[in-house]
C-alpha positions as CSV (number, residue, x, y, z in Angstrom):
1,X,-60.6,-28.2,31.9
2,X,-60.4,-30.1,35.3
3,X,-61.7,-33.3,35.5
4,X,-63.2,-34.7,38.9
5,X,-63.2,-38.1,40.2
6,X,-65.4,-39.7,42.7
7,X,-64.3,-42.7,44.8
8,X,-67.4,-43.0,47.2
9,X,-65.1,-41.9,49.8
10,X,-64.9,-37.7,50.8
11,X,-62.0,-37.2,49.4
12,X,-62.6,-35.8,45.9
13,X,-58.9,-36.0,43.4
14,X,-59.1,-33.5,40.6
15,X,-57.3,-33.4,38.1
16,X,-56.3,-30.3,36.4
17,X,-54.6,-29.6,32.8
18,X,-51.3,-29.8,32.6
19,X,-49.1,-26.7,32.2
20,X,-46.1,-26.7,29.8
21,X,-42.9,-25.9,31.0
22,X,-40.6,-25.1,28.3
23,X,-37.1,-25.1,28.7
24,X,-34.3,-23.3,26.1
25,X,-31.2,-24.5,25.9
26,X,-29.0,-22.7,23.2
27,X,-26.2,-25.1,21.0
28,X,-23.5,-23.3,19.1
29,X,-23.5,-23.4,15.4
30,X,-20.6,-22.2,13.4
31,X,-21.8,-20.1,10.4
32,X,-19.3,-18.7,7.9
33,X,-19.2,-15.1,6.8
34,X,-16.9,-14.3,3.9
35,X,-15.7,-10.5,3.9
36,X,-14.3,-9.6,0.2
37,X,-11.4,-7.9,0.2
38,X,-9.9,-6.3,-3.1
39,X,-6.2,-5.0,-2.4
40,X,-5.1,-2.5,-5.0
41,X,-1.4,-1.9,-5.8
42,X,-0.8,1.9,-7.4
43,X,2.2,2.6,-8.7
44,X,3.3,6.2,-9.2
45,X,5.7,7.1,-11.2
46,X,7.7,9.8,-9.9
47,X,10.3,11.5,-12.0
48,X,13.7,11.8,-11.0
49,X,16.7,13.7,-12.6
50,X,19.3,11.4,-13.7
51,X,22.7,14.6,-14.8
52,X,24.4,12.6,-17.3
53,X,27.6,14.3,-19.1
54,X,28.9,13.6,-22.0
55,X,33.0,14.2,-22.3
56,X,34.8,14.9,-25.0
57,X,38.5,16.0,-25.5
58,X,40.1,18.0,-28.1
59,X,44.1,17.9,-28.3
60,X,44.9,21.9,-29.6
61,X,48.6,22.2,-30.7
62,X,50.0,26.0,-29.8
63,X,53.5,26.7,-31.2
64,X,55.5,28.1,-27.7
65,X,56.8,31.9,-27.4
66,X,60.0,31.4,-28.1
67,X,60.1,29.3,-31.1
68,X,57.6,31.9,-32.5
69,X,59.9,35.0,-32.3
70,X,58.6,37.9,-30.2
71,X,55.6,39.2,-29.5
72,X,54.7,41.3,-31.7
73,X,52.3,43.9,-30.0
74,X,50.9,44.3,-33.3
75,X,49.1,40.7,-34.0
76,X,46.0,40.1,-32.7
77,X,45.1,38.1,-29.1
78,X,42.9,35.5,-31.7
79,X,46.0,33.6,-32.4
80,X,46.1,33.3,-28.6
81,X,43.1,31.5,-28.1
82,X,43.9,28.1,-28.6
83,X,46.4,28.2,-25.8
84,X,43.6,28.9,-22.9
């Protein structure tokens, strides 16, 4: 809607409706954004062979040759077995 106005003179001033000019300007905002993070720690269990041995000593006593005589190739080798 123009509006006219009329001085007496010929020259004739109208007025028009103004026009809107709009002008963005953008400001920074910081927003925070929490991520969750779950950390999971596995443990495996992983079997490993652990060679133990177990030592034991016997003392054996064994009579010598000579003391014993000869060999007699009659006795048996079971009296010999404590000597290996």
């Amino acid at each position: 809607m123009s509006k006219r106005y009329s001085s007496g003179c010929s020259e004739e001033i109208v007025y028009c409706e103004p026009e809107t000019i709009v002008r963005d300007t953008y400001v920074t905002r910081e927003v925070t954004y929490v991520h969750p993070i779950n950390i999971i720690n596995r443990h495996h269990i992983v079997e490993v062979p652990k060679h133990v041995y177990k030592k034991s000593t016997k003392d054996v006593y064994v009579e010598s040759r000579k003391s014993r005589g000869s060999y007699d190739s009659c006795s048996s080798d079971d009296d010999w077995l404590g000597y290996w």
